[in-house]
VODRENDO-121505 format. One record per atom (N, C-alpha, C): residue number from 1; residue in one letter; chain; atom name; z, y, x. Coordinates in nm, 4 decimals. Atoms other than C-alpha are relative to their C-alpha. Layout:
NUM / A / A / CA / Z / Y / X
...
This chain:
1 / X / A / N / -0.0515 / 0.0319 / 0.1317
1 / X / A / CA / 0.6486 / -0.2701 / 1.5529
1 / X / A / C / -0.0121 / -0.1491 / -0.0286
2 / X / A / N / -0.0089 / 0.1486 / 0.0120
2 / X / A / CA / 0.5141 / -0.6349 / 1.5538
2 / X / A / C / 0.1055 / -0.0656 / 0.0474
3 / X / A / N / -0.0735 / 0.0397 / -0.0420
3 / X / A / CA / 0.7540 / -0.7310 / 1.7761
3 / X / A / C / 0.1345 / 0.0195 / -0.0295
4 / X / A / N / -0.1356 / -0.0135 / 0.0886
4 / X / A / CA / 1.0681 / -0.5955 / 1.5721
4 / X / A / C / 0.0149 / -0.0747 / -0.1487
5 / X / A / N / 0.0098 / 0.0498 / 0.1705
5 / X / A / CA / 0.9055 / -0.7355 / 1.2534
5 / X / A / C / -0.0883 / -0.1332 / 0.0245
6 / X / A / N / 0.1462 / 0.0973 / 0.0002
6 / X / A / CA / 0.7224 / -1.0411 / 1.3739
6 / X / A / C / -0.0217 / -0.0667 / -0.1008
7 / X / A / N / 0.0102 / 0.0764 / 0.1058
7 / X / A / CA / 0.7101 / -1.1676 / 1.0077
7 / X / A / C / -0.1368 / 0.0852 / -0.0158
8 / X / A / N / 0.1126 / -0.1438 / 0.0537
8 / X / A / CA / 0.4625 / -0.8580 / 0.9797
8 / X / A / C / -0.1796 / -0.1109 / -0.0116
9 / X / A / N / 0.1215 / 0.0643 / -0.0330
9 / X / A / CA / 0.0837 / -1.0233 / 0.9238
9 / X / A / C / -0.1196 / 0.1225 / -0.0127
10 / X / A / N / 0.1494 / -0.1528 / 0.0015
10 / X / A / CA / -0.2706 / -0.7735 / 0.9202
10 / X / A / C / -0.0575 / -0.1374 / -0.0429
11 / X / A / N / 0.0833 / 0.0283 / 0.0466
11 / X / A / CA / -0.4866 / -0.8675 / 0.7132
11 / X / A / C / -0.1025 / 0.0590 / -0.0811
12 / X / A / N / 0.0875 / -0.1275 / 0.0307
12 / X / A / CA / -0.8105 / -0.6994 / 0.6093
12 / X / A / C / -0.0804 / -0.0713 / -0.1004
13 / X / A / N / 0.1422 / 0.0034 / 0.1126
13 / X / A / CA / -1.0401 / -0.6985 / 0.2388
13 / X / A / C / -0.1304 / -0.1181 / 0.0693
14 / X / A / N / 0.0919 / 0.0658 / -0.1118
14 / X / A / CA / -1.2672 / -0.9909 / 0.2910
14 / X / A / C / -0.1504 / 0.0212 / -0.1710
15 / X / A / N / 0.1068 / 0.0185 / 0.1272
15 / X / A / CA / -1.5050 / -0.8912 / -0.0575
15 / X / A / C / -0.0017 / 0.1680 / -0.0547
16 / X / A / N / 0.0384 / -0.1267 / 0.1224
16 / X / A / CA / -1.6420 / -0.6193 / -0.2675
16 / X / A / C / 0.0986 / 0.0400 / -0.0881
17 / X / A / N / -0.0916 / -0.0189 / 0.0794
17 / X / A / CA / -1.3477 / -0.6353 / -0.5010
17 / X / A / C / 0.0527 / 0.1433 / 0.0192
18 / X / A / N / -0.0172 / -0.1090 / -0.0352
18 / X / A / CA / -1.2050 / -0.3923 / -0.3151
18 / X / A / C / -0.0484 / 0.1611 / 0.0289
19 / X / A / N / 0.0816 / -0.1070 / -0.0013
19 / X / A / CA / -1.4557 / -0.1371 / -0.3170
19 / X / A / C / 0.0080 / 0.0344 / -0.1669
20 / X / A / N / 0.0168 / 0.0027 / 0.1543
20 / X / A / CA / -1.4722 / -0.1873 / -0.7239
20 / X / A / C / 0.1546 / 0.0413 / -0.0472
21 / X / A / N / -0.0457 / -0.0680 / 0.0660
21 / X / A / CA / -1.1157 / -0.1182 / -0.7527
21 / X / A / C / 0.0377 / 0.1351 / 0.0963
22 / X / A / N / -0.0003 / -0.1134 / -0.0747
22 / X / A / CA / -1.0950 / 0.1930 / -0.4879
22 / X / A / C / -0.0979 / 0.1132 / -0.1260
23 / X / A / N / 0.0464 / -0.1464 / 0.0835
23 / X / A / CA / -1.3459 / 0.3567 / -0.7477
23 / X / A / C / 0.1050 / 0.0154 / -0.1428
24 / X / A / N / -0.0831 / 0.0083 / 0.1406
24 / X / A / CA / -1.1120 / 0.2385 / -1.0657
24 / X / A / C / 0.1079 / 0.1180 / -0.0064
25 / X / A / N / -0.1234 / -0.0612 / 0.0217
25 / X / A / CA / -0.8261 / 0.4057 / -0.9168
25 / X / A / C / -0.0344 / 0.1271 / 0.0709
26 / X / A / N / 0.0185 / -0.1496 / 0.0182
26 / X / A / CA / -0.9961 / 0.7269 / -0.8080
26 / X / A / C / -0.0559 / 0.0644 / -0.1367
27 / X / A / N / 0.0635 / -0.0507 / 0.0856
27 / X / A / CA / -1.1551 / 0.7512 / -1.1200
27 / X / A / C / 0.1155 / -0.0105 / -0.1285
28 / X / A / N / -0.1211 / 0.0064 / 0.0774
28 / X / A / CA / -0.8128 / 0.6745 / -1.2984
28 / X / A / C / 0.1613 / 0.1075 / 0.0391
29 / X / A / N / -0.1604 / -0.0624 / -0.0700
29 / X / A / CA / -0.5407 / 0.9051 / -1.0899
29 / X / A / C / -0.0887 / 0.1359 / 0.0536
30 / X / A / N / 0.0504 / -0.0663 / -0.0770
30 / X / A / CA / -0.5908 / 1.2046 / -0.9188
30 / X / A / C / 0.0220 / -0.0084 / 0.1815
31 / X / A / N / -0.0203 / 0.0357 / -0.1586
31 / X / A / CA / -0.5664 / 1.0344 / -0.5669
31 / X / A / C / -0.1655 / 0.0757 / 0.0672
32 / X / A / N / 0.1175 / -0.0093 / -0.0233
32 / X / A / CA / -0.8520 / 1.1432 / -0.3288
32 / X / A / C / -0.0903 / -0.1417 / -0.0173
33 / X / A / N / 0.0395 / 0.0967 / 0.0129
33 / X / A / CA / -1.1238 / 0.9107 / -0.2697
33 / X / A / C / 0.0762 / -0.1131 / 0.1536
34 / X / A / N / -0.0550 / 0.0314 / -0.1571
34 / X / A / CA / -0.9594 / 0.8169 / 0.1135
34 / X / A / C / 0.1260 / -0.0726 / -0.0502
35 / X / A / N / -0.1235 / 0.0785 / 0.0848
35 / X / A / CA / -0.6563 / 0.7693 / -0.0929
35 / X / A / C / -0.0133 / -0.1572 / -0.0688
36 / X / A / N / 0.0471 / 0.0859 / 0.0762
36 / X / A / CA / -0.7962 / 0.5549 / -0.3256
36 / X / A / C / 0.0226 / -0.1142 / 0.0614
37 / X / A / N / 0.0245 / 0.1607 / -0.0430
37 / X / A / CA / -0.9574 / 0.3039 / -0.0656
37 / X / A / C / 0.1028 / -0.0153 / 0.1162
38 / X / A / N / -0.1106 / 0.0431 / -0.0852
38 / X / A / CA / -0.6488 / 0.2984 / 0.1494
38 / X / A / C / 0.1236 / -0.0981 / -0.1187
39 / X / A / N / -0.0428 / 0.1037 / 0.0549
39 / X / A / CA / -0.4611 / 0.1717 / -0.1735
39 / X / A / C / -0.0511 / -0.0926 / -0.0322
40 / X / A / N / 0.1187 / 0.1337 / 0.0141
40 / X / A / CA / -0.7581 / -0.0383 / -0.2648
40 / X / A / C / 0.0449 / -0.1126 / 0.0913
41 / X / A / N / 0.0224 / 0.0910 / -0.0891
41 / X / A / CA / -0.7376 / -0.2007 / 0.0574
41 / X / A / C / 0.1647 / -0.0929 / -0.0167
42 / X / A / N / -0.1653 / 0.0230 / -0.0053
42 / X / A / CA / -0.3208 / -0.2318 / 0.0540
42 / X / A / C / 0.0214 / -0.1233 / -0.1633
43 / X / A / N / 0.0131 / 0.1243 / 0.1139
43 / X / A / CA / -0.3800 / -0.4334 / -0.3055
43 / X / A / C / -0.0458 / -0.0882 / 0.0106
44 / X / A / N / 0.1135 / 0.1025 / -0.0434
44 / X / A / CA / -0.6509 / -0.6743 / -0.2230
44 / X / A / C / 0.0392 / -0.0401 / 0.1032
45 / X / A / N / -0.0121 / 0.0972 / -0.1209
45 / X / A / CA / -0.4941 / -0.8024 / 0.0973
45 / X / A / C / 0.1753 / -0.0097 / -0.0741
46 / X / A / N / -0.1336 / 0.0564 / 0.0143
46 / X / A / CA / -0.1380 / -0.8663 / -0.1007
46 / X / A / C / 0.1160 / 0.0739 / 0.0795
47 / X / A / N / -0.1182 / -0.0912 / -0.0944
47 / X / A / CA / 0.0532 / -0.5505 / 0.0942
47 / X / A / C / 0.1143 / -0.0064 / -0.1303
48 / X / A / N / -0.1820 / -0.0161 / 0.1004
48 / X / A / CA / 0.4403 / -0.5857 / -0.0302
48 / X / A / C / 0.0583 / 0.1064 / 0.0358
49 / X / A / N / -0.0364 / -0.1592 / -0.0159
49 / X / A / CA / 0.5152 / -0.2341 / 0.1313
49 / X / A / C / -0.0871 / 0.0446 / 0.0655
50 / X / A / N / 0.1254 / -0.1291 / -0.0193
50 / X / A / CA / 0.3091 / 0.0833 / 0.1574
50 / X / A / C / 0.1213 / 0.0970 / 0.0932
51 / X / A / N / -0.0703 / -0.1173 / -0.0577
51 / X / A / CA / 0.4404 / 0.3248 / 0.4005
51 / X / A / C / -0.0811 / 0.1000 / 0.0001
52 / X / A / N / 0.0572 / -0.1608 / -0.0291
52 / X / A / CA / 0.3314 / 0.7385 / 0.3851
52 / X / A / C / 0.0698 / 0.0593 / -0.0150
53 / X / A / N / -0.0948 / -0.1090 / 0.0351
53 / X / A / CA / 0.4857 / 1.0147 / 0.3807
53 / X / A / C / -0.0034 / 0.0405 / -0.1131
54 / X / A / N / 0.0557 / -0.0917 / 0.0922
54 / X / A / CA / 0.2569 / 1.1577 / 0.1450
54 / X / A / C / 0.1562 / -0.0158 / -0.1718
55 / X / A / N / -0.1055 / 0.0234 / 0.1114
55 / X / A / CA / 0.5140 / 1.2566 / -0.1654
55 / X / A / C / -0.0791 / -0.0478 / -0.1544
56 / X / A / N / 0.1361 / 0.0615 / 0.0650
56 / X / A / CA / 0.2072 / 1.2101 / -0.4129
56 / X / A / C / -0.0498 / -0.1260 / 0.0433
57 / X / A / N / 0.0603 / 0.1200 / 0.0084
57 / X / A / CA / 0.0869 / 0.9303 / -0.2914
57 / X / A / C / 0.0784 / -0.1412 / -0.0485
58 / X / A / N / -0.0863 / 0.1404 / 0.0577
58 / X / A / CA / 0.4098 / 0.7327 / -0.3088
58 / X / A / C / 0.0076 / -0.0140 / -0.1544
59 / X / A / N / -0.0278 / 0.0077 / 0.1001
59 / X / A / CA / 0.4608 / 0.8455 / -0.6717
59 / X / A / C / -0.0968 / -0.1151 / -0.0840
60 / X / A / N / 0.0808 / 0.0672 / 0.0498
60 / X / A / CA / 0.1024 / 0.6867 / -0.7725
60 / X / A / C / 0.0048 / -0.1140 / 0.0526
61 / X / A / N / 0.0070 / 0.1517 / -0.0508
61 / X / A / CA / 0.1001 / 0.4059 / -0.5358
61 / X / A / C / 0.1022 / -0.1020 / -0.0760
62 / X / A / N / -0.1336 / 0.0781 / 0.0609
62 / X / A / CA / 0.4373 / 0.2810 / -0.6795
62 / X / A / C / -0.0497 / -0.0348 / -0.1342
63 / X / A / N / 0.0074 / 0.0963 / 0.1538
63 / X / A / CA / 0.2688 / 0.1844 / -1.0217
63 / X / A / C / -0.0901 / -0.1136 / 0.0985
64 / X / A / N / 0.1167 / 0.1088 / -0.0362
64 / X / A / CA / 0.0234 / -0.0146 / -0.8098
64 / X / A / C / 0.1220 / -0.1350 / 0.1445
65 / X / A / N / -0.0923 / 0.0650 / -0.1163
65 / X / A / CA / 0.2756 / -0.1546 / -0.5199
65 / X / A / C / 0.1079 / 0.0305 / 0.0159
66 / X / A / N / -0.1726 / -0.0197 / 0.0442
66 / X / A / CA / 0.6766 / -0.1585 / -0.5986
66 / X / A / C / 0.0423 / 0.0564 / 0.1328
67 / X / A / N / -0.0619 / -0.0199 / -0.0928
67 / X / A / CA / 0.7111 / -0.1386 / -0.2492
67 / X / A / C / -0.0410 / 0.1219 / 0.1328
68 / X / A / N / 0.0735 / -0.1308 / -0.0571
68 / X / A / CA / 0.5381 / 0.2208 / -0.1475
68 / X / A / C / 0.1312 / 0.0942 / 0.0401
69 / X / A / N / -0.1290 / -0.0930 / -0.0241
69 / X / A / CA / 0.8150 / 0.4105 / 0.0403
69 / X / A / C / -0.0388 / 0.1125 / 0.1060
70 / X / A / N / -0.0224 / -0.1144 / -0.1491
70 / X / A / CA / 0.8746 / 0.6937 / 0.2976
70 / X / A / C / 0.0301 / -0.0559 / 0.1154
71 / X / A / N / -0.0597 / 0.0899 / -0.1189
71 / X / A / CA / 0.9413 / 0.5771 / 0.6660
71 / X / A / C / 0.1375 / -0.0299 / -0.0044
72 / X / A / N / -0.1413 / 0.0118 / -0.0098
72 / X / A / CA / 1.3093 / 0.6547 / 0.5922
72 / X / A / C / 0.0557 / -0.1325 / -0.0686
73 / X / A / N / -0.0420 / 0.1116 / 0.1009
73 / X / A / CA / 1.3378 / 0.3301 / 0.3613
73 / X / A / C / -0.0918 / -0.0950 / 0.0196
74 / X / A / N / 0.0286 / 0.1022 / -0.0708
74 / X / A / CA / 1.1217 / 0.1027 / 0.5511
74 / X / A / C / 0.0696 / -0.1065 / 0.0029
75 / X / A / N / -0.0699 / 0.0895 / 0.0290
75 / X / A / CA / 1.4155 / -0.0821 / 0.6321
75 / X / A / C / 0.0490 / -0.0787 / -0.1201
76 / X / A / N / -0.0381 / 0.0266 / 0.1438
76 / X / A / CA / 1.5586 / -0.0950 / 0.2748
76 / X / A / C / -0.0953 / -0.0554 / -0.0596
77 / X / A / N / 0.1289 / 0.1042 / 0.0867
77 / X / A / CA / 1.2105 / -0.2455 / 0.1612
77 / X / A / C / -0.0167 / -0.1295 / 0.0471
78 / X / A / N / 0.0184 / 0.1017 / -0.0099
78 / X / A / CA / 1.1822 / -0.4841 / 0.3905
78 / X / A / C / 0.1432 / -0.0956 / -0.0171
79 / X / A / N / -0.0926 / 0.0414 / 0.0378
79 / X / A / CA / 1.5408 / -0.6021 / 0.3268
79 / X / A / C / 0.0053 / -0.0467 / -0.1297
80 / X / A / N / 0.0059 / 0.0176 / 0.1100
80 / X / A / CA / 1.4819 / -0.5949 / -0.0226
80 / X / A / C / -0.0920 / -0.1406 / -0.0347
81 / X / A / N / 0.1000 / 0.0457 / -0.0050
81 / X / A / CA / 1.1779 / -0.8051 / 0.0212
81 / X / A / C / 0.0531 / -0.1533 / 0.0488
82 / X / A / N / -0.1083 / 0.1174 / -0.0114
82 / X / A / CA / 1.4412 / -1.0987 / 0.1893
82 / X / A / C / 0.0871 / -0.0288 / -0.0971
83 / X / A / N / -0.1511 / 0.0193 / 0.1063
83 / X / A / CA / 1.6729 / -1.1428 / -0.0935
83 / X / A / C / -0.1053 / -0.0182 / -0.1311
């Protein structure tokens, strides 16, 4: 995938922040807690698209990250994301 998207960067939580809001937003949604610190983490490092399947997860993630989609619209995000 890097190599189709080499704009792509990884980057990983470098503080506590992220632990502080992983409890906010389990203790605010009904995400699990796994949930939680997977969006936790996806906020705090500046993710511009979330990919899961999960149909729940996109609904909640999408107040937190515009760009939470299904694999099928991958493309369409990151396209969107150029313009």
């Amino acid at each position: 995938m890097t190599n189709q998207y080499s704009f792509i960067e990884f980057k990983y939580p470098k503080d506590a922040a992220m632990w502080d809001r992983a409890e906010e937003i389990c203790g605010g949604t009904n995400l699990s807690s796994a949930d939680a610190l997977h969006l936790a983490a996806a906020i705090e490092i500046g993710c511009n698209i979330l990919v899961t399947t999960d149909k729940d997860f996109i609904t909640i993630a999408s107040n937190y990250i515009k760009g939470t989609v299904p694999p099928s619209e991958v493309d369409l995000a990151i396209a969107k994301l150029n313009h």
